[in-house]
C-alpha positions in Angstrom: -39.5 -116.9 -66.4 -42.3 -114.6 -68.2 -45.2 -113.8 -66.4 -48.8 -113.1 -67.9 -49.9 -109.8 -68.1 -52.9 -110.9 -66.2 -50.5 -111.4 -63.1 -48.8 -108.5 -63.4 -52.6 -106.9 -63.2 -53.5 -108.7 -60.4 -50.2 -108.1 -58.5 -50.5 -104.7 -59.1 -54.5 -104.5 -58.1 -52.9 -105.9 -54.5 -50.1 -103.2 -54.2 -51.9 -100.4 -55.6 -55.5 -100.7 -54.1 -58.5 -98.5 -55.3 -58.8 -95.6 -53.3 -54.5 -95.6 -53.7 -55.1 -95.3 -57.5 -57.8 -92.7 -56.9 -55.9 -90.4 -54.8 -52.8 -90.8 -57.7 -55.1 -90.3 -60.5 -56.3 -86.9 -58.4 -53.4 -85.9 -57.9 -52.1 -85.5 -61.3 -54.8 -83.4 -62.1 -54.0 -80.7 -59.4 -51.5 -77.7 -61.4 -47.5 -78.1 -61.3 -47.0 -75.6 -59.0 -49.2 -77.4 -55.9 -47.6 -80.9 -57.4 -44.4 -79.4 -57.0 -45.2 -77.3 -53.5 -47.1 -80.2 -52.2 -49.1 -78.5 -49.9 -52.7 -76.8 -50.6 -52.5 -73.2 -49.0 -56.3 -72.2 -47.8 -57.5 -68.3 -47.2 -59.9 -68.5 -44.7 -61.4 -66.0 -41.9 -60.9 -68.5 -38.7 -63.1 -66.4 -36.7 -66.9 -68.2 -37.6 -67.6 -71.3 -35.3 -68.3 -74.2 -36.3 -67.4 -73.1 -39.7 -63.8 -72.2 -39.0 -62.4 -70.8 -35.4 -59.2 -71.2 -34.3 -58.7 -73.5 -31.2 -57.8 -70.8 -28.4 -55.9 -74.0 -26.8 -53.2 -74.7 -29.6 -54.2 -71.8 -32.0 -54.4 -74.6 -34.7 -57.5 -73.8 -37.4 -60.7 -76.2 -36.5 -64.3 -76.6 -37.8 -66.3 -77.7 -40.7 -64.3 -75.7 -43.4 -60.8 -77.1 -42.2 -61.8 -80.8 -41.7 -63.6 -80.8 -45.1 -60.2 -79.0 -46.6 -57.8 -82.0 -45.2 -60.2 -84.0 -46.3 -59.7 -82.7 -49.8 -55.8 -82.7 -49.3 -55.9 -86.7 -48.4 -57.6 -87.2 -51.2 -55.6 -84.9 -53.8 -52.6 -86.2 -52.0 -51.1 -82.9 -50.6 -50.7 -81.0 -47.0 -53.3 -78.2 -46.4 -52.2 -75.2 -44.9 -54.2 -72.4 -43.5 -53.8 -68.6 -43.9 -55.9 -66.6 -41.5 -57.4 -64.0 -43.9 -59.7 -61.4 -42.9 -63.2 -62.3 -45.1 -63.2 -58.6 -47.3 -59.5 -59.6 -48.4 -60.1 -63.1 -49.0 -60.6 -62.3 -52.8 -58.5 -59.8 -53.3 -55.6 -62.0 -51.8 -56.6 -65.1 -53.6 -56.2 -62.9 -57.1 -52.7 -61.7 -55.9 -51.8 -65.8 -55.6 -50.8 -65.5 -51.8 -53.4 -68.4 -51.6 -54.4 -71.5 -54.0 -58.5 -71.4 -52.6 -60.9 -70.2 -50.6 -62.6 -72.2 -48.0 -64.3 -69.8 -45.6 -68.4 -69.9 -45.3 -68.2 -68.1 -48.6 -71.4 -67.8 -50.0 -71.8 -68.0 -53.5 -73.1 -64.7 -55.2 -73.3 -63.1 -58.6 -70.9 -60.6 -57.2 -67.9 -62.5 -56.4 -69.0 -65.0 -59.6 -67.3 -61.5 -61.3 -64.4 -62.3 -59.7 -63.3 -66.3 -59.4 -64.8 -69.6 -60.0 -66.2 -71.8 -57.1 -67.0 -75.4 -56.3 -70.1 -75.6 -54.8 -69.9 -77.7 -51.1 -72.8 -76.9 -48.7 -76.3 -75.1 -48.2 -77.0 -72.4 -45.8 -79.3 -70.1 -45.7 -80.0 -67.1 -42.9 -81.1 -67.3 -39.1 -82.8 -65.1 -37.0 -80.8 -65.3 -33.3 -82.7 -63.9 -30.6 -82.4 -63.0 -26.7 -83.9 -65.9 -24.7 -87.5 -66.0 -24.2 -87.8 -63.9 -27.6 -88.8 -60.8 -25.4 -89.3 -58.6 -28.6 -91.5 -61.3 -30.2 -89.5 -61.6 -33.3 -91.1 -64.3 -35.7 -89.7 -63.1 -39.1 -87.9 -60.2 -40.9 -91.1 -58.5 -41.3 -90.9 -57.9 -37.0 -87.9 -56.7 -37.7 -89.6 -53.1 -39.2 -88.4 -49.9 -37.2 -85.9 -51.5 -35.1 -82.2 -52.3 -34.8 -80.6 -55.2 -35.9 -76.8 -56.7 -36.0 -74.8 -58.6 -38.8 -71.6 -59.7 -40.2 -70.3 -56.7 -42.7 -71.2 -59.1 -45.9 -72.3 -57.9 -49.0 -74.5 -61.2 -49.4 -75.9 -60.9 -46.4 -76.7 -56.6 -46.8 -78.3 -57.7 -49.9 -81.2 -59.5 -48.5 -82.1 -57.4 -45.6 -82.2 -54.1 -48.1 -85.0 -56.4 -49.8 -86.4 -56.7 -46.0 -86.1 -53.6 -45.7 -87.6 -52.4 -48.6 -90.8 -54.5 -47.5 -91.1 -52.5 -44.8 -90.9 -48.9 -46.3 -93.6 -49.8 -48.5 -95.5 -50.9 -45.7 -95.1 -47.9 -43.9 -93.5 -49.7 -40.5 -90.3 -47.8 -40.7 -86.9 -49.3 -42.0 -84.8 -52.1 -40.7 -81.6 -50.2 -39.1 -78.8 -52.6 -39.8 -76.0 -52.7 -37.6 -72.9 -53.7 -39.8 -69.8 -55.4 -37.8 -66.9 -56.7 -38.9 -67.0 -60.3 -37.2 -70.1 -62.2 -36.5 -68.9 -62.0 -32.4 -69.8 -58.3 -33.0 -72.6 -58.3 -34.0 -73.4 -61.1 -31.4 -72.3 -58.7 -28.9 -74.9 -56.1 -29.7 -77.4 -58.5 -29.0 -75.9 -59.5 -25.6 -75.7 -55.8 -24.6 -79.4 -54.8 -25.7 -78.1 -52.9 -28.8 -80.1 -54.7 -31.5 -83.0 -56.9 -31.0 -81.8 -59.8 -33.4 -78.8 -61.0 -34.8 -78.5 -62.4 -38.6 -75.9 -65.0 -39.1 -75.6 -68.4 -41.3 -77.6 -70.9 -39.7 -74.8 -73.0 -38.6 -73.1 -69.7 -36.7 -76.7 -69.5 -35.0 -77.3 -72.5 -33.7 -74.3 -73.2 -32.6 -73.7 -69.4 -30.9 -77.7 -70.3 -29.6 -76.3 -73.6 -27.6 -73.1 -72.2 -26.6 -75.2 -69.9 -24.8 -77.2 -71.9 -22.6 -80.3 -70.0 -22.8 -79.2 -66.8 -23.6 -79.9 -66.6 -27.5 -82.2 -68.9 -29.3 -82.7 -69.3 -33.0 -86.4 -67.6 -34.1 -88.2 -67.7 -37.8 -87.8 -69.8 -41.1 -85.4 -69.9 -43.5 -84.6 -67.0 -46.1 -81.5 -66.1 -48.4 -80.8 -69.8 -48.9 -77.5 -70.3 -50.6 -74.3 -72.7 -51.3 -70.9 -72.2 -49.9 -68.3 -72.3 -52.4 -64.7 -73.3 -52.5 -62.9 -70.1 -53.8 -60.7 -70.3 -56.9 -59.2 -68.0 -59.4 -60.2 -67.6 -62.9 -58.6 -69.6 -65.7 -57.4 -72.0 -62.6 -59.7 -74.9 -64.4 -57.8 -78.0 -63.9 -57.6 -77.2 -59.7 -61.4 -76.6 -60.4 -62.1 -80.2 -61.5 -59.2 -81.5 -59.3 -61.1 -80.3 -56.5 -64.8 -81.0 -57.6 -63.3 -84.5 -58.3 -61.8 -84.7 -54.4 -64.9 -83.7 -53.1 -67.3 -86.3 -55.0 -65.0 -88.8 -53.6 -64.8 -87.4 -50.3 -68.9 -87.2 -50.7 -68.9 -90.8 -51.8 -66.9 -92.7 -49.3 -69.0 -90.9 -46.3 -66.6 -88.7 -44.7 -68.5 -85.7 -45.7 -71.4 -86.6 -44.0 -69.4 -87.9 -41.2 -67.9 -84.3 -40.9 -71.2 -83.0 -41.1 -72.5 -84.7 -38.3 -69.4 -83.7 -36.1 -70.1 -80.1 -36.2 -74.2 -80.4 -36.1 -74.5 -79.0 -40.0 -75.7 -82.2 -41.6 -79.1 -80.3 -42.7 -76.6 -78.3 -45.3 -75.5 -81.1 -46.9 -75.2 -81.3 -50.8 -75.3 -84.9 -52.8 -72.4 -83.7 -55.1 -70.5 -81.0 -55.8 -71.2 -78.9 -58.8 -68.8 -76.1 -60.6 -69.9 -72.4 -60.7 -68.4 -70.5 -63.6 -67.3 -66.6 -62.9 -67.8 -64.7 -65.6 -64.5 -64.3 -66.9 -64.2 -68.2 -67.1 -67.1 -69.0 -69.0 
């Protein structure tokens, strides 16, 4: 018995539904080697809640970053796997291919645009944290003239506050001292111990380090240095580029970003699609 081509349509429609032909069409656009592999290996620097942090219970990696990556993996059809990277290497290890991407609060900046591609997937910007009760009556970064502040060693980050800083020469109120650490907890500690009157971190690092503290710190100020994380990839890697702008339109789509969002208190970051920044050496 022959059967029409319009039931072999429909039969297939009912074995293969939508969002099962999505994830294979997605799939094939992902390179040979993570087809092959089928796992998605992630550099990331586990050590910014609610971003990324490991889970001192099981060790496994949680936060923003790592439910948005499996996300991504569902979608693309592939496992995710984590490798705990400290941030400054996170480049430098991506180029030597010991990971496939970056997904680690990395902000996207001309500088590393020099280096690899990126897929743009959230808005942050910079917070002031304070001690509670704001005893030094710290408002903006033009209070923060003459005295001593702490921050995650980021070149991003350094950036700005030399600009802060600058403002303040000119107005002859003495220089910001920036205290550079090499984890945001650091830097955080400073503050605790009276070493630095304020603490700048990505807003979602601040307000969640302001209500894990119950009183302690609170977040101070508006906005400044706003700017879009970026998924991290190498140059010339194109069709992982669009396989993964592709994943995370339909992860956008179908609401589980915003659910995500909302799990870790971040929704005020979120984008409406994801967009592809060219490096250098790719355009």
């Amino acid at each position: 018995m022959r059967v029409s081509p319009l039931v072999l349509l429909a039969l297939f429609a009912l074995v293969f539904p939508a969002h099962a032909r999505a994830a294979t069409s997605l799939h094939a656009m992902l390179p040979r080697s993570v087809r092959q592999a089928g796992v998605l290996i992630v550099g990331t620097d586990a050590s910014h809640p609610p971003i990324e942090f490991r889970n001192p219970a099981n060790g496994n990696v949680e936060g923003m970053d790592a439910d948005l990556a499996r996300a991504l993996g569902r979608k693309l059809g592939v496992r995710v796997r984590f490798e705990d990277t400290p941030f400054d290497a996170l480049i430098p290890q991506l180029e030597a291919e010991r990971f496939d991407i970056i997904m680690s609060a990395m902000r996207v900046t001309p500088e590393r645009l020099r280096r690899i591609d990126f897929v743009d997937y959230f808005l942050t910007w910079n917070s002031i944290l304070v001690r509670g009760g704001n005893p030094e009556r710290v408002h903006g970064t033009a209070d923060l003239c003459g005295k001593q502040i702490g921050m995650e060693r980021r070149i991003s980050r350094r950036s700005e506050m030399t600009q802060a800083t600058l403002t303040c020469i000119i107005g002859h109120r003495g220089a910001i001292e920036v205290l550079a650490m090499t984890t945001d907890a650091d830097a955080l500690e400073l503050l605790r111990n009276g070493r630095s009157v304020a603490h700048i971190a990505d807003f979602p690092v601040a307000a969640y380090d302001a209500r894990e503290s119950r009183g302690a710190f609170e977040v101070v100020g508006r906005r400044f240095g706003i700017a879009p994380y970026g998924i991290g990839v190498r140059n010339g890697e194109t069709p992982l580029l669009h396989a993964l702008q592709q994943a995370l339109r339909a992860v956008i789509a179908d609401g589980e970003y915003a659910k995500i969002l909302r799990t870790w208190r971040v929704s005020s970051g979120a984008l409406t699609t994801a967009n592809v920044e060219w490096g250098k050496r790719s355009r």
